[in-house]
C-alpha positions, 0 to 999 in steps of 0.5 A: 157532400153536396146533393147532386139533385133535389125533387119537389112534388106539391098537391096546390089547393086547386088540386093541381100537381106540381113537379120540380126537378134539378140536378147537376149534371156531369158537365158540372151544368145545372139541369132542369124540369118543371111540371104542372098537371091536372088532378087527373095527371093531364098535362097543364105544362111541362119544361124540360129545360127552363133556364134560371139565370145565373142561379145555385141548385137550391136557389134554382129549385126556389125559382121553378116551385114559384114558377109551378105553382104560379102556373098550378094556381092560375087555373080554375079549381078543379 
């Protein structure tokens, strides 16, 4: 059986933390959610619902960790 959602959690080298969420939802729809935070667990972003374009889970969660740590890696290290 397939999974119905993965998680990816990443400290980047800055100390930067990233968090990357999907999951199918009950409509058979793909949900997700992407965040980037500062060392001390601030918010640098959060998206509750990006929207990767004609993806499946796993191809999706590969998206939003390049999209994370894009976001992580472009701040200044901490």
């Amino acid at each position: 059986m397939t999974e119905r959602h993965l998680e990816h959690k990443e400290t980047l080298s800055n100390g930067c933390n990233i968090r990357v969420k999907a999951e199918i939802l009950k409509d058979g729809s793909l949900g997700m959610f992407i965040g980037v935070y500062r060392p001390d667990g601030t918010v640098i972003d959060e998206n509750h619902d990006p929207r990767p374009h004609m993806l499946d889970m796993e191809a999706a969660m590969d998206w939003g960790i390049d999209i994370a740590k894009g976001i992580g890696n472009s701040q200044r290290s901490l």
